[in-house]
C-alpha positions in Angstrom: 72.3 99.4 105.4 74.7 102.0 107.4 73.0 105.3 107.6 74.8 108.4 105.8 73.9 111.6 106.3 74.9 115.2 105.4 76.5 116.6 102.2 79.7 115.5 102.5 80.8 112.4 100.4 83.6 110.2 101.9 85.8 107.9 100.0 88.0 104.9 101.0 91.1 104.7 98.8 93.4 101.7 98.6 95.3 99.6 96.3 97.7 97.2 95.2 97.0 94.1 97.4 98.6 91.8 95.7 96.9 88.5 97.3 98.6 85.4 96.6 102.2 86.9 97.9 103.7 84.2 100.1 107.0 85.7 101.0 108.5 84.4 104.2 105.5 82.7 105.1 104.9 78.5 105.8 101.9 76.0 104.9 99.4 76.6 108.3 98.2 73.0 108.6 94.7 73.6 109.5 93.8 75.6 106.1 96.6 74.6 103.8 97.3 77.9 102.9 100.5 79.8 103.0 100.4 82.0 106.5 101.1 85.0 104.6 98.1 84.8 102.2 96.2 85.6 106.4 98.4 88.7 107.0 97.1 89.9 103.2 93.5 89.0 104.0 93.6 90.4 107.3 94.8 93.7 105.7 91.9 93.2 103.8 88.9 93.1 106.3 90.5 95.7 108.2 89.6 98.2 105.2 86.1 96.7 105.1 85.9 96.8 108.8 86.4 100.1 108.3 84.4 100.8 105.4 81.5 99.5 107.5 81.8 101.0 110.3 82.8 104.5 109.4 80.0 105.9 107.0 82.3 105.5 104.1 79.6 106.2 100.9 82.2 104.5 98.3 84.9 102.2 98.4 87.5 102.6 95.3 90.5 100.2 94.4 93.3 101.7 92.2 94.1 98.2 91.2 96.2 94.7 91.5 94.5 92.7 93.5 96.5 89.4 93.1 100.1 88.6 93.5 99.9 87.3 89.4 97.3 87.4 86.5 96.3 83.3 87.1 95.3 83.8 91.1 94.3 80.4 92.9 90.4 79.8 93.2 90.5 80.1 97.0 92.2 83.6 96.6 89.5 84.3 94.0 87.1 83.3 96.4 88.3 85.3 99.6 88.6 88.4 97.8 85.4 88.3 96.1 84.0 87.6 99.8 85.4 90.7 101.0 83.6 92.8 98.3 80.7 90.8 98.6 80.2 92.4 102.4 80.5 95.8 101.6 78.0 95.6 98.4 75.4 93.7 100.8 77.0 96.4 103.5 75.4 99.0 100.6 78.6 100.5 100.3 79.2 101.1 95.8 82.8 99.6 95.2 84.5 100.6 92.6 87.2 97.9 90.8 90.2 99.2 88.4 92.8 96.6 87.2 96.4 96.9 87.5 99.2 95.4 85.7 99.0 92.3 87.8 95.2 92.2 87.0 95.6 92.3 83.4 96.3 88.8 80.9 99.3 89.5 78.3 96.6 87.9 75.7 93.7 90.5 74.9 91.1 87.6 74.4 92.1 86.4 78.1 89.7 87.6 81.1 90.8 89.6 83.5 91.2 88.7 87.3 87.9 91.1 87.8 85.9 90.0 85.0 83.9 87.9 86.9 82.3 90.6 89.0 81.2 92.1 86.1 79.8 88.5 84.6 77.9 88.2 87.3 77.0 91.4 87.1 77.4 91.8 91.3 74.9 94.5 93.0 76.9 97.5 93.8 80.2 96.6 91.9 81.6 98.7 89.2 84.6 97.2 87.3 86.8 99.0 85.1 89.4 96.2 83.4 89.9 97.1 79.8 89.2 100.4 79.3 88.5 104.0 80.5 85.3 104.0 82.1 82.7 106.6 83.4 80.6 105.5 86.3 77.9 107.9 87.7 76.9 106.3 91.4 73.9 106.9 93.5 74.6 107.5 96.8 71.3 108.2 98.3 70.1 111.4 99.4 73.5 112.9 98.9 73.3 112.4 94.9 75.6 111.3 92.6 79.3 110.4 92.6 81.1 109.9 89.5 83.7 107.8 89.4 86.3 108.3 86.1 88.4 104.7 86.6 91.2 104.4 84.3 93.0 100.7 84.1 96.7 100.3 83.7 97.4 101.8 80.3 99.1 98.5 78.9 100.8 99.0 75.6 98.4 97.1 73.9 95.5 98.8 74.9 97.2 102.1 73.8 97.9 100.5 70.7 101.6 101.1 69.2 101.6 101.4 66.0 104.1 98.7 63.8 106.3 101.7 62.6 106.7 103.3 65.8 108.1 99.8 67.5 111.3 100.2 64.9 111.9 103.9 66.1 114.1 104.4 69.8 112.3 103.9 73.0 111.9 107.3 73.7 110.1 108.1 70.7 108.2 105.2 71.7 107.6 106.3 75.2 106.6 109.6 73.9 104.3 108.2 72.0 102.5 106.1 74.4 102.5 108.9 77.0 100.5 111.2 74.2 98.2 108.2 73.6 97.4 107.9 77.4 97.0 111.3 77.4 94.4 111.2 74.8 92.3 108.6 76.5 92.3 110.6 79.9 91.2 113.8 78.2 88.3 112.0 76.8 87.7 110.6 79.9 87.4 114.0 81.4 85.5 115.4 78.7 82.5 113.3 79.8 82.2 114.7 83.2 79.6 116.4 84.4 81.1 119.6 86.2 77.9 120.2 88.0 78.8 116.8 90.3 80.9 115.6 92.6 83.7 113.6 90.6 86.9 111.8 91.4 89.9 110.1 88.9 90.8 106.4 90.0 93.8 104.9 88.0 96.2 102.1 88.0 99.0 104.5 86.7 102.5 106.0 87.2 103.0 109.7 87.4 106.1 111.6 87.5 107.1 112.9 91.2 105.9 109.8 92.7 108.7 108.3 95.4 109.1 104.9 94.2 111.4 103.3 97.0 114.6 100.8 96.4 111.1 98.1 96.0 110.4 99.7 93.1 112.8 101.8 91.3 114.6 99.5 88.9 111.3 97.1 88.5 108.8 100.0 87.0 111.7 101.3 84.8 110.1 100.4 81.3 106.8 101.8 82.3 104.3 104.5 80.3 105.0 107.8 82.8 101.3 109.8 82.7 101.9 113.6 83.4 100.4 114.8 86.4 98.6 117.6 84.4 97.0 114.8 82.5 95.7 113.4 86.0 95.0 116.3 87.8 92.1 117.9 85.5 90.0 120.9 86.9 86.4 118.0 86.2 88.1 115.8 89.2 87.9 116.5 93.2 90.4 114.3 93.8 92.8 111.6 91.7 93.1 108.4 93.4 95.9 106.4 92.3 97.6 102.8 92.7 100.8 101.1 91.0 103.5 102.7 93.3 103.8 100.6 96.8 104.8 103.5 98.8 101.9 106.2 99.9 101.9 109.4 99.4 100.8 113.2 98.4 101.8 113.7 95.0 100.2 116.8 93.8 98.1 118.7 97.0 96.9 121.5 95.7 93.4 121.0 94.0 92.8 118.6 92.6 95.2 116.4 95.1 96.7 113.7 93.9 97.1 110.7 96.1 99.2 106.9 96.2 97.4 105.1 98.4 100.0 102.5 98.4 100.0 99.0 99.0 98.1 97.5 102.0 100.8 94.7 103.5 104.5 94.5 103.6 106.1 92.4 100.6 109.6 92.3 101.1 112.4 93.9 103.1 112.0 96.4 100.3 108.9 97.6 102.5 111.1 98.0 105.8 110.0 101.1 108.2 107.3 101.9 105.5 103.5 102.9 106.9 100.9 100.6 105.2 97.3 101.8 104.6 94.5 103.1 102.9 92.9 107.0 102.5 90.0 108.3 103.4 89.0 111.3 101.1 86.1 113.7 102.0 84.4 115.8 99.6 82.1 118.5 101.1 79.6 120.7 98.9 80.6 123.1 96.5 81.8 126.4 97.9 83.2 128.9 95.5 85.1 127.7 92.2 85.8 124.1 93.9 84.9 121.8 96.5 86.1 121.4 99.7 88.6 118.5 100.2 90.3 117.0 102.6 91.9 113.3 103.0 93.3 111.3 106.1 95.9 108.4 105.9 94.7 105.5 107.6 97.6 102.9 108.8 96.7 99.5 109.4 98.6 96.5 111.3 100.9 95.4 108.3 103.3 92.3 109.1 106.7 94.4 110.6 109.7 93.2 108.9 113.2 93.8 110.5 116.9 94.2 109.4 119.4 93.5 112.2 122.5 94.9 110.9 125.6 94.3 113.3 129.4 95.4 112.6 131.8 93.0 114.3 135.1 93.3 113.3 136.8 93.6 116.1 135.8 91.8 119.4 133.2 88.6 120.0 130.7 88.1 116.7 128.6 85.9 118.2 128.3 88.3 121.7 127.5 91.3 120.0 125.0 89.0 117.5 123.4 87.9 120.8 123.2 91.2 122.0 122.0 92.6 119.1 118.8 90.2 119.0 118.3 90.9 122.5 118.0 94.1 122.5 115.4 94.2 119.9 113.3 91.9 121.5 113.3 94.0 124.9 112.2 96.7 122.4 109.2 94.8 121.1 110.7 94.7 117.8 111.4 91.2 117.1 107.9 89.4 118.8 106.3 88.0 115.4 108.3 90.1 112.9 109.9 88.6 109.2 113.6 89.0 110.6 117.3 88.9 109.1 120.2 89.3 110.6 123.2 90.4 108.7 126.5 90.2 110.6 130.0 92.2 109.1 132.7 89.9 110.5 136.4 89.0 110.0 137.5 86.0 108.3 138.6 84.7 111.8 135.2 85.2 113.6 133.1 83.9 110.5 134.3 80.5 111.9 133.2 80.7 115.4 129.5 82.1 114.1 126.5 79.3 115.7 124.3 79.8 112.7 121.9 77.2 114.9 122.2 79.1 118.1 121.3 82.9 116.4 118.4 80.7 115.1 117.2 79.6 118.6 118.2 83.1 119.6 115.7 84.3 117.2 112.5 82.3 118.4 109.1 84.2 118.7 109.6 85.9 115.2 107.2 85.2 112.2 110.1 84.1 110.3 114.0 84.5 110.2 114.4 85.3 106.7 118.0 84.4 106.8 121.7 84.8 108.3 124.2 86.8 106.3 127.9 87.2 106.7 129.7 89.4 105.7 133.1 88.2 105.9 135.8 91.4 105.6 138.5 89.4 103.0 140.1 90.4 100.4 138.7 87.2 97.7 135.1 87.0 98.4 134.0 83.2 98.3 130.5 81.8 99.2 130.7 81.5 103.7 129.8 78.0 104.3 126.5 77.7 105.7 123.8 75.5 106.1 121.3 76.4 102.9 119.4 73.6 102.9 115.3 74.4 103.3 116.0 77.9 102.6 113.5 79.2 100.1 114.9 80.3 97.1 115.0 83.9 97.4 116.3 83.5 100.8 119.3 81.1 99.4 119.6 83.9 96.6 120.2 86.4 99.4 122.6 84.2 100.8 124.8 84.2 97.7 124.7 87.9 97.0 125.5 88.9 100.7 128.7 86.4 100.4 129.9 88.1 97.6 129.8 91.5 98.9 126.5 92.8 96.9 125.0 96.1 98.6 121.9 95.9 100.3 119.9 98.4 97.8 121.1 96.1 95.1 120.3 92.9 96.6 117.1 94.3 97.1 116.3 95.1 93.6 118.1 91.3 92.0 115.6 89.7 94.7 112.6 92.1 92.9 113.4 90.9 89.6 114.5 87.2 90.8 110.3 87.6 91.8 108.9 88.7 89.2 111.0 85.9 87.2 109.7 83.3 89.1 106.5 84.6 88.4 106.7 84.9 84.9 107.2 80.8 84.7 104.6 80.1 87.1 102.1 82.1 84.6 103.7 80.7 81.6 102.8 76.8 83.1 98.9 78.1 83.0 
């Protein structure tokens, strides 16, 4: 076991996973398994490497663990390995479920049920409901834990006459109802200890990102004063993919945001975890401070290049090269978008930007965008693109801003998705 000492209690805070994503990845031959799924892992053991390595007292997940609420068995596995080794480690860990750890059918387990089946040594799981855990954490006391799962309509329970009123009496509704739950939840706290609010939620003022904007749209917003309650330290939170400070005075509220890049939606943003610190009591409140930690995320790069005038395929050329004397192309997911005219779209070498582009983790695609006044589809080779990448294709031929194509490739996803859950 690590040894702890001192009065102060530190935290590790991250969230929002999502194992099983396979984005821009390819099958690795010696394990079968996508090469993406290793970026996500490796994400993964560097926030246990940490963990175990740092005198962290408690490690607590704001939720989503998996890509999709039917995770493969080897995902299963390789997470629950992970949390195995800080448990054994003697590290509590703390497990809330997100959206994308919840079943649509009540009956259904969870994706963390089976930790608390097997009821695992130094694993709390919080997958259905608000839950209260009071943790030992040897000679510095107790910690409690208020988790709080994603507050799915279901569980807040909508009422048959409400669903024929408009959806903002509905969403009023279901905000007061949340509400409720997380007041109760703070009634049972014992103000004398240390105590911190983990929750799978979203809160207005959090900065959601192009990723995310359109995606969480029909969501249950939680009020920050319904978060940040005088009984908590600290609010730890997951749901939104981009970290950040929400609230910082006391107590602060905190995104931990998710731990690996998804899409180009995630471009330029600083993936991590926190690290909260609560010292003793001095005065009305505790002393706390927290600390982002950034961790090697898989870089993903936009070459945008404006060639209407002059040689395309030069400034393309140049364009690449310059990045890579940089350091910015070396094992990055990589488009390149290129604003032509309709004479220079012709004399593009789709195969030589390819070869061009060798040493990155993946060229996502090609684009033109070819300056004309009737947009058709730019003849191109599509075949073996995936089909997100062919989507992207389509939308950048008909002229479709980036911010938009972003968010039709978010939904496009989630989609896809959708029917992969509905074959389970």
């Amino acid at each position: 076991m690590i040894k702890r000492g001192g009065p102060m209690i530190r935290i590790l805070h991250f969230a929002d996973l999502h194992l099983g994503v396979e984005n821009y990845g390819k099958v690795d031959p010696a394990s079968g398994l996508s090469t993406r799924i290793r970026d996500f892992l490796a994400r993964l053991d560097e926030v246990v490497e940490f963990a175990c390595t740092n005198q962290v007292d408690v490690v607590c997940f704001a939720g989503d663990a998996f890509r999709n609420r039917f995770p493969e068995p080897t995902y299963q596995r390789d997470f629950a390995r992970r949390i195995a080794r800080l448990a054994r480690a003697g590290i509590p860990v703390v497990l809330v479920a997100g959206n994308h750890d919840q079943p649509a059918v009540a009956a259904k387990a969870t994706t963390l049920d089976i930790f608390m089946a097997l009821t695992v040594e130094n694993v709390y799981v919080a997958a259905r409901e608000e839950t209260l855990f009071r943790i030992p954490i040897g000679e510095k006391g107790i910690l409690q834990v208020a988790a709080f799962p994603y507050p799915n309509r279901g569980w807040l329970g909508l009422p048959e006459e409400m669903r024929r009123r408009s959806l903002q009496e509905q969403d009023e509704y279901l905000r007061a109802a949340a509400a409720r739950k997380l007041s109760g939840l703070a009634a049972r706290v014992d103000p004398s200890l240390p105590a911190v609010l983990v929750a799978h939620v979203l809160t207005l003022g959090a900065e959601l990102g192009t990723e995310q904007t359109m995606t969480l749209g029909n969501e249950v917003h939680v009020m920050p004063s319904s978060l940040a309650r005088p009984e908590y330290d600290a609010v730890l939170l997951g749901h939104v993919h981009r970290h950040q400070v929400v609230r910082s005075e006391a107590p602060p509220i905190l995104y931990a945001g998710s731990l690996e890049r998804v899409d180009f939606g995630d471009e330029g943003l600083e993936k991590g975890f926190y690290v909260v610190e609560i010292e003793d009591r001095k005065g009305d409140r505790r002393a706390v401070s927290y600390r982002f930690i950034p961790v090697q995320a898989r870089p993903f790069l936009s070459l945008r290049v404006e060639a209407l005038k002059g040689d395309a395929m030069q400034k393309a050329l140049r364009a690449i090269a310059e990045a890579r004397e940089a350091g910015r192309l070396e094992q990055a997911v990589v488009r390149l978008q290129l604003q032509v005219s309709e004479q220079e779209a012709a004399r593009i070498d789709l195969q030589a930007l390819r070869r061009a582009l060798d040493g990155a983790f993946c060229v996502a695609g090609i684009g033109l965008e070819v300056e004309r006044k009737d947009r058709v589809p730019v003849p191109g080779p599509l075949e073996g693109l995936e089909p997100l990448n062919a989507l992207e294709q389509y939308w950048i031929s008909k002229g479709v801003p980036l911010e938009r194509r972003e968010a039709l490739i978010r939904y496009a996803r989630e989609l896809m998705e959708e029917g992969d859950e509905k074959l389970h």
